[in-house]
Backbone as CSV, one residue per row, in Angstrom:
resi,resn,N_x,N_y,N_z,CA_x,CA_y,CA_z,C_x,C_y,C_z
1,UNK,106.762,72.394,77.219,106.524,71.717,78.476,107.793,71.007,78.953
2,UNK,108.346,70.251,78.355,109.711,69.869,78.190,110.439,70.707,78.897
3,UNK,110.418,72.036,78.480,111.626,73.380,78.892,111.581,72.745,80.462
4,UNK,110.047,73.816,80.661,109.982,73.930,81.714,109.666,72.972,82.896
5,UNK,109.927,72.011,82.800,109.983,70.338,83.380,111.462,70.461,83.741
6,UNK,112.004,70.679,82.716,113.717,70.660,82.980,113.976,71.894,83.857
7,UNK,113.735,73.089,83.784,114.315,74.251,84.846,113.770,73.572,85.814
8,UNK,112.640,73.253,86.426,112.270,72.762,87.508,112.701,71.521,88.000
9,UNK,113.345,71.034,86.907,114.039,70.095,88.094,115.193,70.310,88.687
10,UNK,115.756,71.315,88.152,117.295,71.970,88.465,116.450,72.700,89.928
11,UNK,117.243,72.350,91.410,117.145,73.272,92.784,117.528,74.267,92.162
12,UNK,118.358,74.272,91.891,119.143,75.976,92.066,118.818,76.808,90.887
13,UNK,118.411,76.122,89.772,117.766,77.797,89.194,116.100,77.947,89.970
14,UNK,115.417,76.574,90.066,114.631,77.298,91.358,114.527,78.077,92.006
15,UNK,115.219,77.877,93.077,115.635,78.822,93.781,115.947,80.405,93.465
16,UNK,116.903,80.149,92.471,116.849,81.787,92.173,115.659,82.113,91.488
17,UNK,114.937,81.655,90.634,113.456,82.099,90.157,112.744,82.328,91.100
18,UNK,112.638,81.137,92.425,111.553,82.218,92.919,111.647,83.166,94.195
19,UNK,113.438,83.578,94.329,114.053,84.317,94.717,113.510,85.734,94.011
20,UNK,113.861,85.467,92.376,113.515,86.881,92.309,111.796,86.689,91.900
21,UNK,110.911,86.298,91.957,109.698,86.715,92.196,109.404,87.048,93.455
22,UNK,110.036,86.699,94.487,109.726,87.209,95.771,110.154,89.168,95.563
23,UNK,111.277,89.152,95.231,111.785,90.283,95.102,111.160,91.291,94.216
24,UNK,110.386,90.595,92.731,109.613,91.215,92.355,108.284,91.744,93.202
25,UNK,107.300,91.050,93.874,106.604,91.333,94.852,107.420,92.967,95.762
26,UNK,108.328,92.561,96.131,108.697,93.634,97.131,109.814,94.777,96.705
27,UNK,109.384,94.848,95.115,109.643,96.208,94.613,108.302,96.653,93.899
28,UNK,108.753,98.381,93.842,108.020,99.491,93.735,107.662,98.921,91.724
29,UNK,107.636,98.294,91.610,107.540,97.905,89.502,106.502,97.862,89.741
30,UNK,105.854,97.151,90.214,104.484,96.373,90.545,103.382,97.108,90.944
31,UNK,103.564,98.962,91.370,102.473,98.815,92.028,101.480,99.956,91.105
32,UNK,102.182,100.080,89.851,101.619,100.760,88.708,100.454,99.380,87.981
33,UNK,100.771,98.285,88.045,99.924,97.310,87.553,98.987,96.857,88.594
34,UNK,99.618,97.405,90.004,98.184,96.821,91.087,97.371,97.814,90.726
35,UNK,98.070,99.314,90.408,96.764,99.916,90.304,95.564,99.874,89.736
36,UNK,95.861,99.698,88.312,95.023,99.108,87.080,94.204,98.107,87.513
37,UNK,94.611,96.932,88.630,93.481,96.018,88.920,92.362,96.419,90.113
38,UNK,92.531,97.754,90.343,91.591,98.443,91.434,90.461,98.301,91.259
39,UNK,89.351,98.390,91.339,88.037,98.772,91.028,87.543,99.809,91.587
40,UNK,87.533,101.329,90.824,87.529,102.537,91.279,85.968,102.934,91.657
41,UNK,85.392,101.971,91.020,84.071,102.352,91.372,83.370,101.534,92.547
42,UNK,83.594,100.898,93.132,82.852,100.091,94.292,83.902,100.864,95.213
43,UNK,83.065,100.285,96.601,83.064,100.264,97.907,84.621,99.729,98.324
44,UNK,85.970,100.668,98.841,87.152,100.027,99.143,86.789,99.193,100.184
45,UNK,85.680,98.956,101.193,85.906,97.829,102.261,85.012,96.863,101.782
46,UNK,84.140,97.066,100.077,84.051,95.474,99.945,84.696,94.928,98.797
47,UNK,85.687,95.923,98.513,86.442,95.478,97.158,87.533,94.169,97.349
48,UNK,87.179,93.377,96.679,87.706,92.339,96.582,89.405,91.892,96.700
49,UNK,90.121,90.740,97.271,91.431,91.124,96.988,91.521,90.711,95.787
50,UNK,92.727,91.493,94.931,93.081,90.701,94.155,93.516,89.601,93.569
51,UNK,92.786,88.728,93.003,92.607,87.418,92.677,94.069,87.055,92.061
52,UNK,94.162,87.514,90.949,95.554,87.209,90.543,97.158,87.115,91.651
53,UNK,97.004,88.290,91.821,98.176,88.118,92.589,97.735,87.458,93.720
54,UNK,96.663,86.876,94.526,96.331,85.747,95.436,97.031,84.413,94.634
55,UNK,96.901,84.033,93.360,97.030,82.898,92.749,98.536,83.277,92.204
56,UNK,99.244,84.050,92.231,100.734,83.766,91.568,101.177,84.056,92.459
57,UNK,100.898,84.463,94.022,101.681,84.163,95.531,101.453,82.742,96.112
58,UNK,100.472,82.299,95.639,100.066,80.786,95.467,101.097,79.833,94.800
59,UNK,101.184,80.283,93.778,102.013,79.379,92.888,103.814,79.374,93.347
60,UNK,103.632,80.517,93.371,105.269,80.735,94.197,105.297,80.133,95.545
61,UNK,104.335,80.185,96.094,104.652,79.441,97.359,104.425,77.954,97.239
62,UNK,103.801,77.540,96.488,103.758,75.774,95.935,105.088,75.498,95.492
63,UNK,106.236,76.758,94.996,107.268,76.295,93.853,108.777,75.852,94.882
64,UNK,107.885,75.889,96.598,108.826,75.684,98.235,108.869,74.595,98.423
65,UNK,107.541,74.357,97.864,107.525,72.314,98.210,107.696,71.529,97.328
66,UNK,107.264,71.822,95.353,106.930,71.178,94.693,107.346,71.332,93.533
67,UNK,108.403,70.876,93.061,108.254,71.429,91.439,107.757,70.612,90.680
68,UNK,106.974,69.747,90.756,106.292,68.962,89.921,105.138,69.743,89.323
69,UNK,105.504,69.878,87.877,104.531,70.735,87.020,103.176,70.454,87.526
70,UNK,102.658,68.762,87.880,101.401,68.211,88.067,100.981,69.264,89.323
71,UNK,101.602,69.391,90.527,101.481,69.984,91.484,101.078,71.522,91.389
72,UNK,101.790,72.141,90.770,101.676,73.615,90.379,100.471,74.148,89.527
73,UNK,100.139,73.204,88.781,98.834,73.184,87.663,97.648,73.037,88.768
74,UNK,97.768,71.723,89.772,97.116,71.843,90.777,96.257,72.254,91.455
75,UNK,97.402,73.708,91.857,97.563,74.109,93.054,96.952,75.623,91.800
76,UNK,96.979,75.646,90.499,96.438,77.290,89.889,94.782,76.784,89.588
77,UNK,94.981,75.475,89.378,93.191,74.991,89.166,92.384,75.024,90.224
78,UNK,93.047,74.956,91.299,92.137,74.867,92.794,92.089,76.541,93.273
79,UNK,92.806,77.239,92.619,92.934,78.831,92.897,91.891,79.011,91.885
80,UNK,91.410,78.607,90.851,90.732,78.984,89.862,89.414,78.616,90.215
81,UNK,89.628,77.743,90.561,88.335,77.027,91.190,87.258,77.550,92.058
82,UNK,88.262,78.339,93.446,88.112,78.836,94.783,87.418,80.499,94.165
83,UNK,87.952,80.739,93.007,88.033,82.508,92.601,87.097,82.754,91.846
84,UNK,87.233,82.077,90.437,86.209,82.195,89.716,85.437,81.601,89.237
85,UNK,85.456,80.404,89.476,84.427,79.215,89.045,83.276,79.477,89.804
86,UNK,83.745,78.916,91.156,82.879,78.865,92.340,81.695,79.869,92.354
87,UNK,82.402,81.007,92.285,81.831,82.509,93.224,80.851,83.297,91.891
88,UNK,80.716,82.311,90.649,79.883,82.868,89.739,78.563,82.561,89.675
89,UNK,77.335,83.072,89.529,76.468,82.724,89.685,75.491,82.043,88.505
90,UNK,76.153,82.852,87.694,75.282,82.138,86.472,76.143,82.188,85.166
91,UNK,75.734,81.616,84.256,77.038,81.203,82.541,77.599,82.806,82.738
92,UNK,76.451,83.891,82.429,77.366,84.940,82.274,78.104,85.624,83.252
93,UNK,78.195,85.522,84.487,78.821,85.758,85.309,80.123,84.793,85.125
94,UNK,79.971,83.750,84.605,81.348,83.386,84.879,81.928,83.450,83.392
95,UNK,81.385,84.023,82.272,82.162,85.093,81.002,82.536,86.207,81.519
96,UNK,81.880,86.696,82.619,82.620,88.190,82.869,83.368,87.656,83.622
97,UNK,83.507,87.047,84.542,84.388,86.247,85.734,85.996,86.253,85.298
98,UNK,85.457,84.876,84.330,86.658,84.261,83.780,86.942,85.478,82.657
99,UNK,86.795,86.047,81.800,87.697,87.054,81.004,88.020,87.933,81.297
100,UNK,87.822,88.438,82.783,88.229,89.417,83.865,89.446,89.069,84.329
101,UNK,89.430,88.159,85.025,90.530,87.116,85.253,91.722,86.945,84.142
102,UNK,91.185,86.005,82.931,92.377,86.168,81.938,93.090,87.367,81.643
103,UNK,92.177,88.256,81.527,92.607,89.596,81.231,94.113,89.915,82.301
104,UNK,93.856,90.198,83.441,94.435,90.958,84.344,95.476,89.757,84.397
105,UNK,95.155,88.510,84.298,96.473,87.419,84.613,97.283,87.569,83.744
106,UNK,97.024,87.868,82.083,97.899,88.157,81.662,99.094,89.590,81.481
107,UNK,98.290,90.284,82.186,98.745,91.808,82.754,99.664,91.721,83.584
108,UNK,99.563,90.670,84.108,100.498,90.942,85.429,101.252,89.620,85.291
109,UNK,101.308,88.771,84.619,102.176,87.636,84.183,103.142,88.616,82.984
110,UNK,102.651,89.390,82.121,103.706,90.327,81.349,104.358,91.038,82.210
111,UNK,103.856,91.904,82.793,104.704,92.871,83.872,105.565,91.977,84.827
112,UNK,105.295,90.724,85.102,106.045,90.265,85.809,107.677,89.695,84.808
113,UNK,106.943,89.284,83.696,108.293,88.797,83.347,108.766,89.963,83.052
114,UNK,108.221,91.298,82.222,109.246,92.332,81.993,110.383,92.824,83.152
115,UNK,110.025,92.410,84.118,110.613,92.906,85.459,111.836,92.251,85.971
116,UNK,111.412,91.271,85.474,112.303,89.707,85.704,113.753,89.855,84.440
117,UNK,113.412,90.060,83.441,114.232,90.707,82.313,114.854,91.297,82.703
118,UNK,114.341,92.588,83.043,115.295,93.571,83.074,116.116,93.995,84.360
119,UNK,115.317,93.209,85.488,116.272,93.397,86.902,117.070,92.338,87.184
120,UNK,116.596,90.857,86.606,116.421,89.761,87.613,116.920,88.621,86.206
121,UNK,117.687,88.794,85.282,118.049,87.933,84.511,118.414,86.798,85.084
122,UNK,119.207,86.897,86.155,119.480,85.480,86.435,118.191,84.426,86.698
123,UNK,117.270,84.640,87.093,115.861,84.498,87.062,115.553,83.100,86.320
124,UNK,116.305,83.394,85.273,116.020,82.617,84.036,116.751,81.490,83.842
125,UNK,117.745,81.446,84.305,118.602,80.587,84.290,119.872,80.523,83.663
C-alpha cells in the first residue's frame, strides 16, 4: 500500500500510467479478452455492457482528478455497488454476480498489466 501511495503521489509517473492505459484501451491486445467476456448465449440487444471494463474506465478516469488511494477505492466500491451488489436479487445471485465479476476482473486486470509490460514499460515508472 505504501508502494502504491508513493507512485501516486509522483504527477508524472501518473501521468504516464494512465497515459498508457488509455493507450491500452485503444489497441487491438484487448479485444481477444473482450471477447471472452461476451455472453454468446443471450440476446446481443439485451446483453449487458461490460461491467469490468465500465469500472477500470472508471478508475482511470478518477486517476484525472484524484490520486488519493481513499478516492479511487471509492470510486471501485460505488462501481461495485451500482454493478453487482445492487442488481442481485437474492444471496445466490449475488455468488454468481460477484464471482462472475472477480473472475473476469481478474482477466482483464492480468491482460492489462501483461500489455503494460510488454508495450508500455514506462508505465511503471
Amino acid at each position: 500500500l505504501q508502494t502504491v501511495r508513493a507512485l501516486l503521489n509522483n504527477n508524472s509517473t501518473v501521468t504516464v500510467l494512465r497515459s498508457g492505459l488509455h493507450a491500452v484501451f485503444n489497441e487491438q491486445s484487448l479485444d481477444v479478452t473482450k471477447n471472452l467476456f461476451r455472453d454468446k448465449f443471450r440476446n446481443p440487444k439485451k446483453r449487458q455492457k461490460n461491467i469490468q471494463f465500465r469500472c477500470l474506465k472508471n478508475l482511470i478516469s478518477s486517476l484525472t482528478s484524484s490520486t488519493d488511494i481513499r478516492d479511487l477505492l471509492s470510486c471501485f466500491s460505488s462501481d461495485l455497488q451500482t454493478f453487482v451488489i445492487k442488481p442481485s436479487r437474492s444471496k445466490e445471485a449475488f455468488k454468481k454476480q460477484a464471482s462472475d465479476f472477480m473472475l473476469k476482473w481478474n482477466l482483464l486486470l492480468s491482460t492489462v498489466g501483461k500489455i503494460l509490460t510488454i508495450n508500455r514499460t514506462d508505465s511503471f515508472g
